[in-house]
N, C-alpha and C positions, 0 to 999 in steps of 0.2 A: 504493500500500500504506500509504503513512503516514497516509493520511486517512481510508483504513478504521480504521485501528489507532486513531484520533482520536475517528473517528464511535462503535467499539465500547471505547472507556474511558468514552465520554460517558455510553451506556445503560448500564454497568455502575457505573455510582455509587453505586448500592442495596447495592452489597456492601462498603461500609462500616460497613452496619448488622450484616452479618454478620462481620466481622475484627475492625471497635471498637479498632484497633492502640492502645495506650500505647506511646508513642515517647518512649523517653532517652537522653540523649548521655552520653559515657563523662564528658566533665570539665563538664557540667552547659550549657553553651555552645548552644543550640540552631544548629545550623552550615547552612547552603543548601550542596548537593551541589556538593563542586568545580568549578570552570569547567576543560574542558581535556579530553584523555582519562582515564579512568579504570575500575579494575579493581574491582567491589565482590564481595565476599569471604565466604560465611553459612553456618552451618552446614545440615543439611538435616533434616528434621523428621519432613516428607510431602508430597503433593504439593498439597497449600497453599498452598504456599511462594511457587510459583511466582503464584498470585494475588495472594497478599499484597504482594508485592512490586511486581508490574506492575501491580497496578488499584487501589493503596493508597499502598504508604509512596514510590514513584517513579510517582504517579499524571503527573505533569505532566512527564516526561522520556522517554526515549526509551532505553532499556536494553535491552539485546539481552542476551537470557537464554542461557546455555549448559545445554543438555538432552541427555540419553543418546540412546540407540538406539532404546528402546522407542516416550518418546513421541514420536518422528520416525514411528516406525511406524504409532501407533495415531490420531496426529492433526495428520498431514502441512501440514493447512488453517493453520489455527490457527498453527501454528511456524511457516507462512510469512509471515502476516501479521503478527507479531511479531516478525520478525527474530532467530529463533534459530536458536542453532549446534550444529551437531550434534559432539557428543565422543564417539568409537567407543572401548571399554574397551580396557586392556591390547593396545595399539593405538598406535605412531609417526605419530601421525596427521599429518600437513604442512597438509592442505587445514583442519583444524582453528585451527592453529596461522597461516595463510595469511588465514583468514575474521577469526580475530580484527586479527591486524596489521593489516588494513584497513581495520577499524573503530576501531580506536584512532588511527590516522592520519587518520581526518577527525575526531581528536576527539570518538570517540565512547566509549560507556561498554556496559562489559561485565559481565554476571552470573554468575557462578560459583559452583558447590556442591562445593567441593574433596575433600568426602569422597566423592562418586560415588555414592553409596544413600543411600537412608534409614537415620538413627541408631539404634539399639536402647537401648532403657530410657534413652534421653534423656542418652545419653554421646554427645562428640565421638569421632569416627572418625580414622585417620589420614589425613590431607590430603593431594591427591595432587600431588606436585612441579611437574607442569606451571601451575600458578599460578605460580608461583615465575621457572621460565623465562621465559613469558611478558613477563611483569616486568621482569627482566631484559635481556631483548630490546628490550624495545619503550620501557626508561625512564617507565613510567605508576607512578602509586603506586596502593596496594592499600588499597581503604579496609575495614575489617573490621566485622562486621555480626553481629551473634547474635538469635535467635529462639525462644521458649520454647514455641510449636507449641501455644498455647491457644485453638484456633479451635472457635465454635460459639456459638448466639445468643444464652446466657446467660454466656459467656467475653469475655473481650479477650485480644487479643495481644499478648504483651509484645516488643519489639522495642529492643535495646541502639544505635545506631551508636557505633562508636570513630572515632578521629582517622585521617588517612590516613599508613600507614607506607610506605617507602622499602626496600625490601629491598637496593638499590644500597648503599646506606647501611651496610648490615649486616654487610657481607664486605671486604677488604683483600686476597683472594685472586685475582691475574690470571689465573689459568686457572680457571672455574668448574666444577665438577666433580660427578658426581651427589649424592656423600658431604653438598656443600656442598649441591645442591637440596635436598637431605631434611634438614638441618642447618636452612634457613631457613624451611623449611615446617612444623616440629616448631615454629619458634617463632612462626611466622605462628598454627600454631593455638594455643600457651599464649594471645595473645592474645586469640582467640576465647574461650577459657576463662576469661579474665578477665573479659571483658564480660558472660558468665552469671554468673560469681559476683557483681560488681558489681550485676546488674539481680535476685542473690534478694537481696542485703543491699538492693536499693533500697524492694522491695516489703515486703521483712521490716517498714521503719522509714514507708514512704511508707504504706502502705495499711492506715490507720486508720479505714475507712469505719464502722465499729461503734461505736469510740470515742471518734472525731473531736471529733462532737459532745458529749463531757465537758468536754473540751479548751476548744473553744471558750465552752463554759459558764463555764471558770475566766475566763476572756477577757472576757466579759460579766460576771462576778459583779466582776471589778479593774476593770469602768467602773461599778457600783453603788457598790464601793469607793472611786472617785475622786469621789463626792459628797459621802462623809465626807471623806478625804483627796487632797484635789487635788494635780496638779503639775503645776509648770512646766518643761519643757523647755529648754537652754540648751544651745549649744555652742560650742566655742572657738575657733572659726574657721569661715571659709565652707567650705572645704576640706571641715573636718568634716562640717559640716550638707551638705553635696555627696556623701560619700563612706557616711555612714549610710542606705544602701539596699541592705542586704544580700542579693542575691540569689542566691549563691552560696553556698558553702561557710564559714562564718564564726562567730568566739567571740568573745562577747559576757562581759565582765569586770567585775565592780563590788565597790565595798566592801559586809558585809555587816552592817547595824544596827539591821535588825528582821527579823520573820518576813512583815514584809507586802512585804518587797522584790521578790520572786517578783512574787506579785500584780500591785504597781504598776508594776512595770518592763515587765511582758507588756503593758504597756495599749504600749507602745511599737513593739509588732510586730503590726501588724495586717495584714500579708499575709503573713506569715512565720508556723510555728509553732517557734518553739524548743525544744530538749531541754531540762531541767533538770538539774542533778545536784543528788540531794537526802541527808540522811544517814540511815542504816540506823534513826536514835535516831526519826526524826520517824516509819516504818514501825512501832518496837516499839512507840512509843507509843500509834499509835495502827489497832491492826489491823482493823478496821472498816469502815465508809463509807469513812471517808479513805483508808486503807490502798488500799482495792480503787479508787479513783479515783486514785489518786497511781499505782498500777500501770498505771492503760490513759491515763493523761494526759500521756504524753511525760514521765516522771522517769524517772531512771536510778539507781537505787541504791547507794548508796555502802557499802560494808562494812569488816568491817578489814584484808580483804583486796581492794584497790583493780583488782586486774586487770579482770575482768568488767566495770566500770566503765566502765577506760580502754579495754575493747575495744570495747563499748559505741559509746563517745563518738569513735572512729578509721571504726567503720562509721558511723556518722551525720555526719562532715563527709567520707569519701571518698565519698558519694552523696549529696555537696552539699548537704547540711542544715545546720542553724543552732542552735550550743549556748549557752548561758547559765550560767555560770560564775561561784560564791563563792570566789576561791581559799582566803579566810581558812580555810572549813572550819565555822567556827561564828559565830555572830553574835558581835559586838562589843558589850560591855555596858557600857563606857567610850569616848572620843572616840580610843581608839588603833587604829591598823591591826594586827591580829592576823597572825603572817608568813605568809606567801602559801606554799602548797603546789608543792612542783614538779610535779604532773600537769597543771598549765594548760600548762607549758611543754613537757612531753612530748607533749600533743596535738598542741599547734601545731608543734613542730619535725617530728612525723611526717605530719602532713598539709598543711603549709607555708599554712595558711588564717592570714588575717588577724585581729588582733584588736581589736575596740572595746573602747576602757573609757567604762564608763558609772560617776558619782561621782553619790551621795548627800549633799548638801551640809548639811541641817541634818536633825534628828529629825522623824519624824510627828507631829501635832499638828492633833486634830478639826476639821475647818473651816478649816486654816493651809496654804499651799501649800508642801509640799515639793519644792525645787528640787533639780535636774538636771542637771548637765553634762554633754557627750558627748564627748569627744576626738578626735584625730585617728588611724584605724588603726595599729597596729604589727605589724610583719613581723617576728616572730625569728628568719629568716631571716638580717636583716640585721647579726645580733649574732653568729651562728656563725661563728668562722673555720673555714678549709679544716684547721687541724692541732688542731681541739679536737675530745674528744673527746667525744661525748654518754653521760655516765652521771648519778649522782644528783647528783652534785657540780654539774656546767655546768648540769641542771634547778634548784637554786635559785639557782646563780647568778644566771639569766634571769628564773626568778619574784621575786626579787629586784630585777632593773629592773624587770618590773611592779608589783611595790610602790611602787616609787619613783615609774613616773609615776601611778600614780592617789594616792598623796599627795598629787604637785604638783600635778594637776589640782583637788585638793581646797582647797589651800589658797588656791589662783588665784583659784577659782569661789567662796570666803567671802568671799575681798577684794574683789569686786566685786560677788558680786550678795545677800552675805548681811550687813542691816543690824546696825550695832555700837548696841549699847544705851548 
């Protein structure tokens, strides 16, 4: 049977053209499916799913599908050569519960659709406990999986996996009790609910196929711009120059002392596309061309009311995007560092992402290379203690140490790479 099942994934490879999956991980990590047994966990759609699944996103594994009654009925052949298990409704089933134990004890991995039907208007159902047991039972963890049921030749499928949870882990209760299966199944599926709502903030900010190419225009026009104004890149240690490949989730910080900083610093992310945050003043001014490319060109608007912003700039590094931050707020029209806003430090304490500072070390100057330093990441993580408490006060505290090191990055990077006349 396994070599059937081998021989019939082979011929159906064609049906990649038709599912086209877009596969995201919940913390951005692209992960290879556990080694060991395992319970994988998804909502249900239609019965898509069940391709999607076994001739796509677990093309190369060996996943024993758990299926109702019906299609046991309607296509007996097929479930057997697949290895799937039949789950009778509303129903103590043992032989069910008997076929999985089996399979998890030769370390094997199991699929499950916990709500038992297909979904209506694309809401999660309630999850039916026996996941849960199982789990339980058998010490496998549950890895959680969402699907946004976009199948057809001019669609893709979006498809979420999350990290693999521990239900064992969840409870402190020696006698497990139904109250408690349904307890951890309510939160097995917030989970699931999370990974939808993650994968529409992902495509909300990800799927720029229309205005991508503006984007990347700004990106090209800062290497036109780097023939009048060149730079040199520099950084302060190897560490740094190691750790400056953002692939993840990550803010990017610099002092602010012209208008072409935007420009020239984007010449620095060329696989990456950063967010910007831009101010409302640079939109009034100019509502127009610019206006309408500054709207679809990855900037984030800034007003005088900053929320929208910051909610903004929270969906954009919690689905692992990459922000580009003035904290000053406005350009600097003297050699001093204007004080740093505390929403740099609100972003990062609530999405715990790293941040680069990147320093401007002398003015622009037609034909003159404006140098660069990069620094070494900071965690303001590691500035929280456990009894402070986050309000406006600890946010300038923190943007405060970021002032402080991108001064001394500044003043580092004159003494050594910026000649004294």
């Amino acid at each position: 049977m396994k070599l059937l099942r081998i021989i019939i994934k082979f011929f159906l490879l064609p049906m990649w053209l038709f599912y086209k999956p877009r596969i995201t991980h919940q913390d951005g990590r692209r992960h290879l499916l556990p080694k060991g047994p395992l319970i994988i966990v998804s909502n249900h759609q239609n019965w898509h799913d069940f391709f999607l699944y076994e001739f796509v996103v677990y093309l190369f594994h060996n996943v024993n599908v758990v299926l109702g009654k019906v299609p046991f009925e309607n296509h007996p052949i097929i479930a057997k050569i697949f290895g799937c298990i039949e789950a009778k409704p509303n129903e103590l089933d043992v032989d069910f519960f008997d076929s999985c134990q089996k399979i998890i004890d030769r370390n094997g991995k199991i699929l499950i659709f916990p709500e038992g039907h297909f979904a209506k208007d694309n809401a999660l159902q309630r999850f039916d406990a026996s996941v849960v047991y199982l789990s339980m039972k058998t010490g496998a963890p549950i890895l959680p999986v969402y699907t946004d049921g976009r199948y057809g030749f001019f669609k893709r499928a979006g498809v979420n996996i999350g990290n693999p949870v521990y239900p064992r882990l969840w409870t402190m209760s020696q006698k497990f009790s139904h109250d408690e299966a349904e307890r951890l199944s309510d939160k097995l599926r917030g989970i699931v609910d999370g990974l939808k709502k993650q994968q529409a903030q992902y495509f909300k900010l990800k799927n720029y196929r229309l205005f991508a190419p503006i984007y990347d225009h700004l990106r090209y026009t800062g290497a036109i711009i780097n023939l009048f104004y060149p730079i040199k890149v520099y950084y302060n240690s190897e560490y740094a120059k190691k750790m400056f490949k953002p692939k993840y989730d990550a803010l990017m910080i610099s002092n602010h002392t012209s208008f072409l900083d935007s420009v020239v610093i984007l010449r620095l992310f060329l696989r990456r596309r950063p967010f910007n945050f831009v101010s409302h003043v640079v939109w009034d001014k100019n509502p127009g061309i610019t206006g309408w490319v500054l709207d679809h060109g990855r900037c984030i608007k800034v007003t005088d009311d900053p929320r929208k912003a910051l909610r903004d700039a929270l969906d954009v590094l919690n689905t692992n995007g990459t922000m580009m931050i003035f904290p000053e707020g406005h350009i600097s029209r003297d050699d001093n560092l204007l004080e740093f806003k505390g929403g740099v430090s609100y972003i990062a304490t609530h999405t715990h992402s790293p941040i680069y500072p990147i320093v401007t070390l002398n003015k622009y100057r037609r034909f003159h290379k404006t140098k660069i330093l990069v620094g070494e990441p900071i965690y303001l993580d590691d500035y929280v203690k456990p009894d402070m408490r986050l309000n406006g006060e600890t946010y300038s505290y923190l943007a405060s140490l970021l002032q402080n090191r991108i001064y001394e990055l500044r003043e580092k990077g004159r003494k050594l790479y910026i000649k004294k006349k």
